[in-house]
N, CA, C and O atoms as CSV, one atom per row, in Angstrom:
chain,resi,resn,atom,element,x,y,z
A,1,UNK,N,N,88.681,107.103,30.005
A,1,UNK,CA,C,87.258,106.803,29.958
A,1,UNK,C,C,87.058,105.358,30.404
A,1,UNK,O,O,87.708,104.391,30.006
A,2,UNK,N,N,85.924,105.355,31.413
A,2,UNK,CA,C,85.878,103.608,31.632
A,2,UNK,C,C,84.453,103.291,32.002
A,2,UNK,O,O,84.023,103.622,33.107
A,3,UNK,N,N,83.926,102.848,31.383
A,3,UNK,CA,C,82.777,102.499,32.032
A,3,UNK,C,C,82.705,100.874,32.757
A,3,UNK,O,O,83.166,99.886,32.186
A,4,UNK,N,N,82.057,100.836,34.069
A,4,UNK,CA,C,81.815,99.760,34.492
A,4,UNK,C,C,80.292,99.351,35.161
A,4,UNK,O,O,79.586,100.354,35.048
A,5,UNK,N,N,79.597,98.340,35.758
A,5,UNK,CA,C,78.753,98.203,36.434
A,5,UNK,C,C,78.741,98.916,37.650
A,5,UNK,O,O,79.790,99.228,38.212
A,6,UNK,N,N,77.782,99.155,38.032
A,6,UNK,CA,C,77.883,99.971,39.262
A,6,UNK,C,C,76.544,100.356,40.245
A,6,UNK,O,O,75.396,100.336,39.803
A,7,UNK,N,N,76.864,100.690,41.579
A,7,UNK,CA,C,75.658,100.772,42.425
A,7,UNK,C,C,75.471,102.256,42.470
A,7,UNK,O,O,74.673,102.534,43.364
A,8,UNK,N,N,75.800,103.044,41.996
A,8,UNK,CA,C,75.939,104.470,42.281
A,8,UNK,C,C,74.364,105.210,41.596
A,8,UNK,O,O,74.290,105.895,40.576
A,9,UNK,N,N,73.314,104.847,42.441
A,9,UNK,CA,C,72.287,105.087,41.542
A,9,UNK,C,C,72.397,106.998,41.392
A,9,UNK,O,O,72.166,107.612,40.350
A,10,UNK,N,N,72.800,107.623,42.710
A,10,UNK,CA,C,73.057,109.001,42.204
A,10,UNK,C,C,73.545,109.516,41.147
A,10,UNK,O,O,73.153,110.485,40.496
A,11,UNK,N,N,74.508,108.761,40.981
A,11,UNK,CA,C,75.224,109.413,39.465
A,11,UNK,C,C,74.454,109.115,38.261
A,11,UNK,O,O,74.284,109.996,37.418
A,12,UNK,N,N,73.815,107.540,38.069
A,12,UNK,CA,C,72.826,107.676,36.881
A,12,UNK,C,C,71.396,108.451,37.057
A,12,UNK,O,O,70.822,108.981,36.106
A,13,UNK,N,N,70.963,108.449,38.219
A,13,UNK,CA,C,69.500,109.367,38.226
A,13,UNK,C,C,70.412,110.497,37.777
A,13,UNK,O,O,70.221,110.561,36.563
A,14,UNK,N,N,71.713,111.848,38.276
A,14,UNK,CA,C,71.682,112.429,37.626
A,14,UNK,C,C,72.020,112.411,36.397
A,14,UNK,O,O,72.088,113.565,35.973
A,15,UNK,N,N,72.158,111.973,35.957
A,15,UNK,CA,C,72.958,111.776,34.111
A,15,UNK,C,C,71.556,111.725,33.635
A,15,UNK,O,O,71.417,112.760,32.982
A,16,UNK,N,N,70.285,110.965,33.619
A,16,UNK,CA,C,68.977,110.775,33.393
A,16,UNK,C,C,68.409,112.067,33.882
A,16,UNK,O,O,67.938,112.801,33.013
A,17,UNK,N,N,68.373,112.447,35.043
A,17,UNK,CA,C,67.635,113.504,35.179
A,17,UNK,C,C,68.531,115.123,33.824
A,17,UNK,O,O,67.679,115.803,33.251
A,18,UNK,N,N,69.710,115.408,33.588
A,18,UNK,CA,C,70.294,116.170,32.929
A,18,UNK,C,C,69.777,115.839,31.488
A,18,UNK,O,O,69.067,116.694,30.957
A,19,UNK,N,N,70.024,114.829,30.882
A,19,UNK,CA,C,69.394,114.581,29.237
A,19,UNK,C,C,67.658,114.084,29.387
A,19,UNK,O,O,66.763,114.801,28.942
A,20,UNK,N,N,67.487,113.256,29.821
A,20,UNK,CA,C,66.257,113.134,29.547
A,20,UNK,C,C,65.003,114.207,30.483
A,20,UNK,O,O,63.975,114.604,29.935
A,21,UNK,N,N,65.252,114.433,31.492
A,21,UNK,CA,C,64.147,115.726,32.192
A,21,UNK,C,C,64.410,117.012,31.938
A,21,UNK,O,O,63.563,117.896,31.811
A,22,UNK,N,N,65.759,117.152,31.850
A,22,UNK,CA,C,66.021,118.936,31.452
A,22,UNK,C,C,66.250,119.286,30.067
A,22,UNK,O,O,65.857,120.298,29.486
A,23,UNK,N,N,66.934,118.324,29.610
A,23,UNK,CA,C,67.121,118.633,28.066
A,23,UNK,C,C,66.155,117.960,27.071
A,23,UNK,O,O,66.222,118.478,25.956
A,24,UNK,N,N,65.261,116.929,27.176
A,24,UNK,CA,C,64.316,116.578,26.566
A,24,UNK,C,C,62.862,116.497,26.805
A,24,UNK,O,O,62.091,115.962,26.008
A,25,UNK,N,N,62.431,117.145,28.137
A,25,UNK,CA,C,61.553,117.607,28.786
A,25,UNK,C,C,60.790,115.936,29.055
A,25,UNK,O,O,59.565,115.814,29.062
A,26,UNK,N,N,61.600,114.915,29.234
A,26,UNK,CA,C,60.560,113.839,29.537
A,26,UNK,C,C,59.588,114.253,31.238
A,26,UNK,O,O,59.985,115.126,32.009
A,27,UNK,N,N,58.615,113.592,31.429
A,27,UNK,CA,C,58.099,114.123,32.984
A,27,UNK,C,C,59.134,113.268,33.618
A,27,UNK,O,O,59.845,112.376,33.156
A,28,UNK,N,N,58.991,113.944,35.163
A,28,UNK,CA,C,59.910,113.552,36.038
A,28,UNK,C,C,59.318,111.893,36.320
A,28,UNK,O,O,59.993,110.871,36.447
A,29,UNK,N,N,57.966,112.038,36.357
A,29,UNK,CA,C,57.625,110.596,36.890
A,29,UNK,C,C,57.423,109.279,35.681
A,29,UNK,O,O,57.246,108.066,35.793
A,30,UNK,N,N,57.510,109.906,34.896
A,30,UNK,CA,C,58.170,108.953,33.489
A,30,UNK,C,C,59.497,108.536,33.652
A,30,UNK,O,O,59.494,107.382,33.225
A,31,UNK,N,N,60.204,108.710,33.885
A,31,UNK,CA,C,61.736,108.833,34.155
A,31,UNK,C,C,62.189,108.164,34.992
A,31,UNK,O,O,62.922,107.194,34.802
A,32,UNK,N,N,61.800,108.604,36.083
A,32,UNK,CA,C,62.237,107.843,37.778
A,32,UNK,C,C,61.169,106.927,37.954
A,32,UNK,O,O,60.077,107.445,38.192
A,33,UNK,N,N,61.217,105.775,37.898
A,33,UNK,CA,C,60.642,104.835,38.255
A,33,UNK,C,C,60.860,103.823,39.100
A,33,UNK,O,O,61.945,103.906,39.675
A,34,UNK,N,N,60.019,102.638,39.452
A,34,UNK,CA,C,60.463,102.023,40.651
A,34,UNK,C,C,61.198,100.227,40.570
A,34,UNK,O,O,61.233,99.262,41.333
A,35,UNK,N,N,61.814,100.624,38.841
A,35,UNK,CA,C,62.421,99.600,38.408
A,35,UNK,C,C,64.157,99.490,38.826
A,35,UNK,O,O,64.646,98.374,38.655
A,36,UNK,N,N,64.915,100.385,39.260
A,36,UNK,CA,C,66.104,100.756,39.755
A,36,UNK,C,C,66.774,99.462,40.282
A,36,UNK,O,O,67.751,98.930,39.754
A,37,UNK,N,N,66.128,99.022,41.392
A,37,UNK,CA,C,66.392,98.265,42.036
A,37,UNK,C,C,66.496,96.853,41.796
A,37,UNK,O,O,67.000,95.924,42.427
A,38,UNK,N,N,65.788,96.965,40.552
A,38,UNK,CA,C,65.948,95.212,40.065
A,38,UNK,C,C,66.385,95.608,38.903
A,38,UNK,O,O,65.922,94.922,37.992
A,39,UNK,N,N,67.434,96.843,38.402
A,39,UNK,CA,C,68.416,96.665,36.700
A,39,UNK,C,C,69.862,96.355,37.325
A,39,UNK,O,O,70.126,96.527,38.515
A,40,UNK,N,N,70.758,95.874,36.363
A,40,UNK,CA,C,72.041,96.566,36.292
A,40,UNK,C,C,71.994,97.845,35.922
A,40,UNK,O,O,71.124,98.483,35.330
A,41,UNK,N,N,73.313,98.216,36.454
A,41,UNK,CA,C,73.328,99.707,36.007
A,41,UNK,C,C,74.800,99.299,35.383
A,41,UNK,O,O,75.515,98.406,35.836
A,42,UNK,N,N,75.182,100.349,33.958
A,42,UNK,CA,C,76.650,100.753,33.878
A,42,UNK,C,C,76.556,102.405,33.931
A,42,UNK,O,O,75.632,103.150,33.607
A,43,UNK,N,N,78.093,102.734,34.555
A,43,UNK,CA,C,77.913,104.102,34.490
A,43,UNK,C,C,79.174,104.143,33.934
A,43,UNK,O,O,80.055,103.330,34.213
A,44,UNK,N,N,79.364,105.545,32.744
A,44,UNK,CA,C,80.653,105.981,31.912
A,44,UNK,C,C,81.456,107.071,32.755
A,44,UNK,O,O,81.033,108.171,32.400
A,45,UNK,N,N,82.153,107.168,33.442
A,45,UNK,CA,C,83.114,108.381,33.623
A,45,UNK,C,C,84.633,108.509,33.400
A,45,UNK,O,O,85.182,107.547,32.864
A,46,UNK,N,N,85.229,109.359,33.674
A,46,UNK,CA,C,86.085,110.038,33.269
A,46,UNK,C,C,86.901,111.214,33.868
A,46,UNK,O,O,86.087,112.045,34.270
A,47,UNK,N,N,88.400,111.703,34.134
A,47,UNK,CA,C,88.772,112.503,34.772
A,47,UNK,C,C,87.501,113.776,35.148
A,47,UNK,O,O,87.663,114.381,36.208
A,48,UNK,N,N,86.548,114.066,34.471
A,48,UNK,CA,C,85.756,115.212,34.816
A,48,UNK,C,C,84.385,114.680,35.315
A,48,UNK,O,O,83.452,115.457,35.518
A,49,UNK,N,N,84.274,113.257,35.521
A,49,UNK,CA,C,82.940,112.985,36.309
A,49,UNK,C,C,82.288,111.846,35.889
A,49,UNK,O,O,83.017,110.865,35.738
A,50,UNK,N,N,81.478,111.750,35.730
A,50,UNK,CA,C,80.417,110.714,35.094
A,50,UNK,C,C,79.729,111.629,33.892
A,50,UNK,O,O,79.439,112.824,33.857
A,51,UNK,N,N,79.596,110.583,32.940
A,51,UNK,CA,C,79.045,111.049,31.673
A,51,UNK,C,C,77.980,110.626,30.568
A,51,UNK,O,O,77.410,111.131,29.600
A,52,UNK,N,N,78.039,109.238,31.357
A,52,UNK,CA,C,76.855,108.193,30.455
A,52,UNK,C,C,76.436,107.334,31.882
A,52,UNK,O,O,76.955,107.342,32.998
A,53,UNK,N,N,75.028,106.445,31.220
A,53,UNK,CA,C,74.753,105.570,31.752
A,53,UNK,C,C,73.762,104.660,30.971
A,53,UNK,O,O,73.361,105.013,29.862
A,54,UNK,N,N,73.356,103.472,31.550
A,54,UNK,CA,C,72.716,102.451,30.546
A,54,UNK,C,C,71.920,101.785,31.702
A,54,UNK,O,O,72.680,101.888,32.665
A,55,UNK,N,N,70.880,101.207,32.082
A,55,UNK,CA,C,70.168,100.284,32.603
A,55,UNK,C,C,69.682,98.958,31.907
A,55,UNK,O,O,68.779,98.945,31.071
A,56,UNK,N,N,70.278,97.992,32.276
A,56,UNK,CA,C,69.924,96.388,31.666
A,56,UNK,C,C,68.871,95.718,32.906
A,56,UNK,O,O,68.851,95.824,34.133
A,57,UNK,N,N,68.060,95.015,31.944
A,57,UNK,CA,C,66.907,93.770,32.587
A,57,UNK,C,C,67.210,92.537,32.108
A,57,UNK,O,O,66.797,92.545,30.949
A,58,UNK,N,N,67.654,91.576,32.321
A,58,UNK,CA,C,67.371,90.081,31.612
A,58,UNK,C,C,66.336,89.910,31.919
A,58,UNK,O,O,65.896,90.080,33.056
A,59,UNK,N,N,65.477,89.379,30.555
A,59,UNK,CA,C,64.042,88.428,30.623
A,59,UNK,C,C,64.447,87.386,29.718
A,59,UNK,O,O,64.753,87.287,28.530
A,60,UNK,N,N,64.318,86.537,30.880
A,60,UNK,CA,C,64.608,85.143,29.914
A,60,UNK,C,C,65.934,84.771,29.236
A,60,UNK,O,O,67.014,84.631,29.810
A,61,UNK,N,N,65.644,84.612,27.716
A,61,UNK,CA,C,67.135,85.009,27.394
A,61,UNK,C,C,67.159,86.177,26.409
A,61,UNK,O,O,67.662,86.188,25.286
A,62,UNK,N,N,66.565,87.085,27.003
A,62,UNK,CA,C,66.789,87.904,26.085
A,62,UNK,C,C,67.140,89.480,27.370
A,62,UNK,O,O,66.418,89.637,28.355
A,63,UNK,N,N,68.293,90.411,27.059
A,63,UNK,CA,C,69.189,91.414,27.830
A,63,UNK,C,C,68.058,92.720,26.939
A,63,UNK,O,O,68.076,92.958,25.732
A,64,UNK,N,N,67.126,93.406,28.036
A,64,UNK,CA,C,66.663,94.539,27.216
A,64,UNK,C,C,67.676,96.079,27.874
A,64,UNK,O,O,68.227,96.372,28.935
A,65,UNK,N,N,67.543,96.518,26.963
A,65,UNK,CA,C,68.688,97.286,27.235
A,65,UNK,C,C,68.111,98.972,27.439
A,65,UNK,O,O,67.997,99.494,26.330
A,66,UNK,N,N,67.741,99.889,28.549
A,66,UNK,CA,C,67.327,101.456,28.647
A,66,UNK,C,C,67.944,102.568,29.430
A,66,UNK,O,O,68.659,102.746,30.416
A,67,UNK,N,N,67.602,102.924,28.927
A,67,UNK,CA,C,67.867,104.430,29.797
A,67,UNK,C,C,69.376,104.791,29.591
A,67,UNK,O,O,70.338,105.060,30.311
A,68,UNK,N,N,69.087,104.651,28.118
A,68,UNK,CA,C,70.903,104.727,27.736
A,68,UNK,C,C,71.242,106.347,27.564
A,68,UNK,O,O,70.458,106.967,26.845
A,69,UNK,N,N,72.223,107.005,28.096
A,69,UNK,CA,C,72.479,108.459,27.728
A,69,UNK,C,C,73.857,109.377,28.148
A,69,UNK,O,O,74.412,109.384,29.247
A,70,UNK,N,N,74.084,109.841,27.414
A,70,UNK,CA,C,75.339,110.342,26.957
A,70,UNK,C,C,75.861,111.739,27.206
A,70,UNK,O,O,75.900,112.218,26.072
A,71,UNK,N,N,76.424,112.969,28.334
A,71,UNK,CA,C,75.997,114.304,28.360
A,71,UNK,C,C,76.733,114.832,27.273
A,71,UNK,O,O,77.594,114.099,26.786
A,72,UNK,N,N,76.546,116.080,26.749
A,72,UNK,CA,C,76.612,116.951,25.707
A,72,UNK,C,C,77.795,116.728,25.564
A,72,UNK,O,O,78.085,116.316,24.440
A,73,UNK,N,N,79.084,116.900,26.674
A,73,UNK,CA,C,80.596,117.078,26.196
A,73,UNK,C,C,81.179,115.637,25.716
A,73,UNK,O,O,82.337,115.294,25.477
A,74,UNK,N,N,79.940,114.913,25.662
A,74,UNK,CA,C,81.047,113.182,25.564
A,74,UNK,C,C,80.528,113.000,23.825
A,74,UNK,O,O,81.218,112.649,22.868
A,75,UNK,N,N,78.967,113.410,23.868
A,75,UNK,CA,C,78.876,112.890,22.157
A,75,UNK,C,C,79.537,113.779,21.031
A,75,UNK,O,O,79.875,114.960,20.953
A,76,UNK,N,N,79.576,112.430,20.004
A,76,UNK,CA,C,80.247,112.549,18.595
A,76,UNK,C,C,81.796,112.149,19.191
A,76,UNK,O,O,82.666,112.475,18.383
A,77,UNK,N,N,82.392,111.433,20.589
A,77,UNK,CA,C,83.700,111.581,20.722
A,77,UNK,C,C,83.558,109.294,21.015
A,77,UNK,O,O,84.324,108.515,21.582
A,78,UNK,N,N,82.434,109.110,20.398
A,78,UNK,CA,C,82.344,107.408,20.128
A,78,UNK,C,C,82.114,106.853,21.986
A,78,UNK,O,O,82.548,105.779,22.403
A,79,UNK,N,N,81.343,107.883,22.863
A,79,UNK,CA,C,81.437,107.387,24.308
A,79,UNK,C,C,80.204,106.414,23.868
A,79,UNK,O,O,80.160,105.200,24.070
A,80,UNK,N,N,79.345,107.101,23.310
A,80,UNK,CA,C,77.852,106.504,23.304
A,80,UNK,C,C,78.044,104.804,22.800
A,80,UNK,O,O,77.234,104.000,23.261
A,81,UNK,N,N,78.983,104.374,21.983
A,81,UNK,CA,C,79.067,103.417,21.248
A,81,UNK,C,C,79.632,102.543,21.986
A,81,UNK,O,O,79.039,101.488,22.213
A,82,UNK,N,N,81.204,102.850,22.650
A,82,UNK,CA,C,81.417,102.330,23.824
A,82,UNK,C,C,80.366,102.185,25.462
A,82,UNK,O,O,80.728,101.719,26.543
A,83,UNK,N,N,79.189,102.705,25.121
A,83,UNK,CA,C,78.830,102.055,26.262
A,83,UNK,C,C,78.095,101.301,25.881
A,83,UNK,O,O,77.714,100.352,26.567
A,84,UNK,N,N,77.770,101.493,24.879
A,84,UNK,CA,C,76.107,100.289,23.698
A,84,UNK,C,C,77.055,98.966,24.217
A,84,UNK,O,O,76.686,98.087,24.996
A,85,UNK,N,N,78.476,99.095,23.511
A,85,UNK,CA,C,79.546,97.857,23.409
A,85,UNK,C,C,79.475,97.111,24.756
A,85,UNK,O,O,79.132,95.935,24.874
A,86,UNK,N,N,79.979,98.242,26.131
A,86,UNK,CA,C,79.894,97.536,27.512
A,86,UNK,C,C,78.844,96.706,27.636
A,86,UNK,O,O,78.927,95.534,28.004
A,87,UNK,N,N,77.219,97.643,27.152
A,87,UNK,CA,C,76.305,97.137,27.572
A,87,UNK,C,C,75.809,95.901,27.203
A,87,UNK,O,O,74.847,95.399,27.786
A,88,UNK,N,N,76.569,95.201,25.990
A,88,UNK,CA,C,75.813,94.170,24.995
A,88,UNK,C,C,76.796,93.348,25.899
A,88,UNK,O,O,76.356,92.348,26.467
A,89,UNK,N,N,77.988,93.685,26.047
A,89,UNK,CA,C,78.801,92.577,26.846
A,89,UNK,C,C,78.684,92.033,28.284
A,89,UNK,O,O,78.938,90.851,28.514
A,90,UNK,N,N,78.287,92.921,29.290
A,90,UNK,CA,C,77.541,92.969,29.984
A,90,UNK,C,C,76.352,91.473,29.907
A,90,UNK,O,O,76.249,90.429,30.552
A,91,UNK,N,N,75.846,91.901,29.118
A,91,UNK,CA,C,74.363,90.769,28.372
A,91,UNK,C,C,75.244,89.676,28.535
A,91,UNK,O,O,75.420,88.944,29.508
A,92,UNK,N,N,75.881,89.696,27.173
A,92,UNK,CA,C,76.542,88.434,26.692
A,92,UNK,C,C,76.764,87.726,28.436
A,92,UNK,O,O,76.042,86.765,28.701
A,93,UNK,N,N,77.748,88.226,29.541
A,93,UNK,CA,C,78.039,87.433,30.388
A,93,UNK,C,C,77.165,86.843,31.270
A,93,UNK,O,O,77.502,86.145,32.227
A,94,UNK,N,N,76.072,87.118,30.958
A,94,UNK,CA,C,74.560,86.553,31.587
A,94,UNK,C,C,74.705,85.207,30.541
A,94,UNK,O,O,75.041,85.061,29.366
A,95,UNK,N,N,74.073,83.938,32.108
A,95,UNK,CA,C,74.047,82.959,31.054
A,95,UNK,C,C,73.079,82.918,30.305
A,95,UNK,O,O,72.059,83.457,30.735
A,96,UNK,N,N,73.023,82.256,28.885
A,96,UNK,CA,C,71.652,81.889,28.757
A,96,UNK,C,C,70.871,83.216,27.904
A,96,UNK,O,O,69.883,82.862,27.261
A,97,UNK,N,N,71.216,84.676,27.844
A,97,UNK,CA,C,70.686,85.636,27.197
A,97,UNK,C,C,71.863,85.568,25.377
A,97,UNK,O,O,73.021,85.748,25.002
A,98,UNK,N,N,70.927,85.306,25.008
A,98,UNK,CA,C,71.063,85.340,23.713
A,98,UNK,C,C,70.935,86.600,22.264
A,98,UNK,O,O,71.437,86.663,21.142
A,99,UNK,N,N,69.973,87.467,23.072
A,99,UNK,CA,C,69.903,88.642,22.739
A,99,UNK,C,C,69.612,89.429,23.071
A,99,UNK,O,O,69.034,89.227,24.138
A,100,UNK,N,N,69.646,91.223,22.595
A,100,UNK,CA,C,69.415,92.435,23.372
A,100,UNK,C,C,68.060,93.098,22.523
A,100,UNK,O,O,67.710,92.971,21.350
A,101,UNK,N,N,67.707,93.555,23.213
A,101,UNK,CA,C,66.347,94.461,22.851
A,101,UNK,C,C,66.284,95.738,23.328
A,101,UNK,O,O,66.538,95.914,24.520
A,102,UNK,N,N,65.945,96.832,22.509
A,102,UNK,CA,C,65.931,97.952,22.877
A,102,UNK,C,C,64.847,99.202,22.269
A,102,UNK,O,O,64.475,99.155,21.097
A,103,UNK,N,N,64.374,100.365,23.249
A,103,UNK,CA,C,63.636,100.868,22.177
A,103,UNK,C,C,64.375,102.520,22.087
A,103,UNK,O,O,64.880,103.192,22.987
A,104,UNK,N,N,64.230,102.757,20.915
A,104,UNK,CA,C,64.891,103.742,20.298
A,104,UNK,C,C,64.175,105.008,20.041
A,104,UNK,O,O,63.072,105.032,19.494
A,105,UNK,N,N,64.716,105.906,20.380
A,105,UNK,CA,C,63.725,107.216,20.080
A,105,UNK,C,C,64.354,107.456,18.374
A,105,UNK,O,O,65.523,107.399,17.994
A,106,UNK,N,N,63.429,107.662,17.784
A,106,UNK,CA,C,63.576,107.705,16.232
A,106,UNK,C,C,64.552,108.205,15.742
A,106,UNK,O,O,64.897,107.617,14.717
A,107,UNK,N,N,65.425,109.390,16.127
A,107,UNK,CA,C,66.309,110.125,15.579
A,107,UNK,C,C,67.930,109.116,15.843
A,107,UNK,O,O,69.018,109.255,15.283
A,108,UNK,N,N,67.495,108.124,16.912
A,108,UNK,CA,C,68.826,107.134,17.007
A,108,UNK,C,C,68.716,106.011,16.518
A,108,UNK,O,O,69.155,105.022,17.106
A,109,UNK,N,N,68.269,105.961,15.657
A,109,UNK,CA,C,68.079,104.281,15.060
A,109,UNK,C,C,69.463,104.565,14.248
A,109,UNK,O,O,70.197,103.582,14.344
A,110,UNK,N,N,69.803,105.185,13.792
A,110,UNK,CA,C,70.520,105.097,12.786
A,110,UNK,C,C,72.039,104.790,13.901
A,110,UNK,O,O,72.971,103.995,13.776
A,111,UNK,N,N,71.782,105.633,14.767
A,111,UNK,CA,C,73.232,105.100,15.902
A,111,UNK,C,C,73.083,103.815,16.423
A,111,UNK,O,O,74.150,103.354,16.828
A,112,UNK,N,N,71.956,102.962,16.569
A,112,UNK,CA,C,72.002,101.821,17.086
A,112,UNK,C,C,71.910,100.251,15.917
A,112,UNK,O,O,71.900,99.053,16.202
A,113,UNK,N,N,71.861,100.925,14.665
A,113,UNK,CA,C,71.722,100.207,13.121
A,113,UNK,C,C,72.980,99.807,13.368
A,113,UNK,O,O,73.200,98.609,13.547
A,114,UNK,N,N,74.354,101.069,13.434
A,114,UNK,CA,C,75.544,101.116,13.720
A,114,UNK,C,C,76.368,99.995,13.934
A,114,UNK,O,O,77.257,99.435,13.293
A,115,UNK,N,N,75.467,99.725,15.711
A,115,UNK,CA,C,75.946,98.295,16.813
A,115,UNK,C,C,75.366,97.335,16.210
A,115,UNK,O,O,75.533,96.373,16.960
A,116,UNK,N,N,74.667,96.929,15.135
A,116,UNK,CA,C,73.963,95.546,14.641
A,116,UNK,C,C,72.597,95.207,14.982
A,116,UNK,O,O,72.061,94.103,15.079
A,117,UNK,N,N,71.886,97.034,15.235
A,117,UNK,CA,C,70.712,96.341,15.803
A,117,UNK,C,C,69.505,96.751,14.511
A,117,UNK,O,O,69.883,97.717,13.848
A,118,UNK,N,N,68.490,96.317,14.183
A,118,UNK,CA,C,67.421,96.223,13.346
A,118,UNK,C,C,65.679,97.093,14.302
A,118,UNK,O,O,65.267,97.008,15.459
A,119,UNK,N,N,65.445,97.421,13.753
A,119,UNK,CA,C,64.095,98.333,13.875
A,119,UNK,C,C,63.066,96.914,13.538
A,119,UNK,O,O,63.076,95.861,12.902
A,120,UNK,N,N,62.494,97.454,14.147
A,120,UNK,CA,C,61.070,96.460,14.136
A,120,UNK,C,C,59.817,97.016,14.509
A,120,UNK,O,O,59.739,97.768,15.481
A,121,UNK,N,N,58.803,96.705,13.803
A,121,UNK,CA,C,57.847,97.390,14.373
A,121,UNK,C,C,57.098,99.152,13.917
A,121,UNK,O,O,57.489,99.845,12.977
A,122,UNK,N,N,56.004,99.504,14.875
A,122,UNK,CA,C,55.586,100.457,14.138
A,122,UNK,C,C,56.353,101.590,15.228
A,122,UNK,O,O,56.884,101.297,16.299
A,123,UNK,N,N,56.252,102.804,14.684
A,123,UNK,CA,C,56.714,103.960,15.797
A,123,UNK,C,C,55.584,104.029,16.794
A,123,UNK,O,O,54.384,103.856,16.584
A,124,UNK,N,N,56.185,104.305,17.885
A,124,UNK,CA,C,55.281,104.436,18.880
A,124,UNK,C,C,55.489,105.422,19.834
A,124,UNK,O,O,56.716,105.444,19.922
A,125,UNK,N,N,55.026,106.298,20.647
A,125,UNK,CA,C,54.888,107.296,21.771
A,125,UNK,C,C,55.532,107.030,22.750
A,125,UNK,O,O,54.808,106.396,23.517
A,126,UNK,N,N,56.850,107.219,23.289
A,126,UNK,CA,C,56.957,107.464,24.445
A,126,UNK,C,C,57.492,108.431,25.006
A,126,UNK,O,O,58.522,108.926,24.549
A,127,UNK,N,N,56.457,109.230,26.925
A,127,UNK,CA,C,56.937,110.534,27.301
A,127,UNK,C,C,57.245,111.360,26.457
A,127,UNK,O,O,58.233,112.094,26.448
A,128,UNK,N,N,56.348,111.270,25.655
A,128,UNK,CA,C,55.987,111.877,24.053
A,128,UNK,C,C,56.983,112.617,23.271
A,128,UNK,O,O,57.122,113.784,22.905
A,129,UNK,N,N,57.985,110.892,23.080
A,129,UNK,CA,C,58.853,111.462,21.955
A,129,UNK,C,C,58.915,110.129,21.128
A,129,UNK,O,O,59.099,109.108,21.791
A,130,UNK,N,N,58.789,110.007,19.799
A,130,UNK,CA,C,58.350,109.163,18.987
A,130,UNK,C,C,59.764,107.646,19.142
A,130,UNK,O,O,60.936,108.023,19.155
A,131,UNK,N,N,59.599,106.739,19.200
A,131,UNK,CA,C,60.076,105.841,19.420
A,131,UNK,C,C,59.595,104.430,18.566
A,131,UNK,O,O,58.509,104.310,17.998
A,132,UNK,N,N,60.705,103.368,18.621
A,132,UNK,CA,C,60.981,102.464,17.656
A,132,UNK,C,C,61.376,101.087,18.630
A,132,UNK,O,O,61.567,101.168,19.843
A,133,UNK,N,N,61.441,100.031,17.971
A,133,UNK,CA,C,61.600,98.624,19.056
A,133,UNK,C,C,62.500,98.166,18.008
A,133,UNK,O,O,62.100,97.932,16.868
A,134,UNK,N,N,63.564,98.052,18.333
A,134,UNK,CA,C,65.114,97.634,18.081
A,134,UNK,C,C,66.234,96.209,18.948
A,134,UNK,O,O,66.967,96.222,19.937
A,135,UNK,N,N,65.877,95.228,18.029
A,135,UNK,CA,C,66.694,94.138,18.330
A,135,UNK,C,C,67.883,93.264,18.037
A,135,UNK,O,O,68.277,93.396,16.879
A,136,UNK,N,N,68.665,92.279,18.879
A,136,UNK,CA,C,69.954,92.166,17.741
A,136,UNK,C,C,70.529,90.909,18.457
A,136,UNK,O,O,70.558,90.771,19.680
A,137,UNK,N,N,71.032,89.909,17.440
A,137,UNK,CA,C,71.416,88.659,18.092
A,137,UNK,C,C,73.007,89.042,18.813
A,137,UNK,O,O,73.898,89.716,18.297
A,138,UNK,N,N,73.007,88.466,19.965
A,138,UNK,CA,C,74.098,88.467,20.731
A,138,UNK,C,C,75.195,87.387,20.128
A,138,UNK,O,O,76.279,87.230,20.689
């Protein structure tokens, strides 16, 4: 298993398009947006393909961290955690970002409590699945 940075936007649109458009019915144009081009990307694979991916923004000094996702055969086997891990490190090697920000669809707070991160805030709607604003010192 290895995840690294990467330009391979095919492999994360599909990993995004598989969990979040087919299996969580987000809309397609919620999803694909025209931010691609100005994230990092990490992508997770493995002898059978690609399996995760994560999109990072630095603002300022702070690393916000989305579009994190994991396919069916990798979770509960700790991929998801290892890429949270890449992704915060990732941050960290940005100068000057001090912390990560993230927003959480409600049922994962408790996986991202995990990595050291804190809930903040009220729940809120997004591509109408209930969501949370989750932050954490680097």
């Amino acid at each position: 298993m290895r995840i690294e940075e990467t330009d391979d936007l095919a492999a994360c649109h599909m990993l995004r398009r598989r969990v979040f458009i087919d299996e969580q019915a987000v809309p397609e144009a919620d999803e694909m947006d025209d931010l691609d081009d100005l994230a990092i990307h990490l992508l997770g694979q493995d002898e059978d393909g690609p399996w995760g991916t994560a999109r990072l923004f630095v603002q300022g000094d702070t690393g916000k961290i989305g579009r994190v996702c994991v396919l069916p055969r990798m979770r509960g086997t700790g991929a998801g955690a290892a890429l949270m891990r890449a992704a915060l490190d990732a941050l960290r090697a940005r100068p000057g970002v001090v912390r990560a920000k993230l927003s959480s669809q409600v049922h994962a707070i408790g996986f991202y409590e995990k990595l050291g991160f804190a809930a903040h805030g009220p729940v809120y709607d997004d591509a109408g699945i209930p969501h949370r604003d989750m932050s954490r010192e680097l």
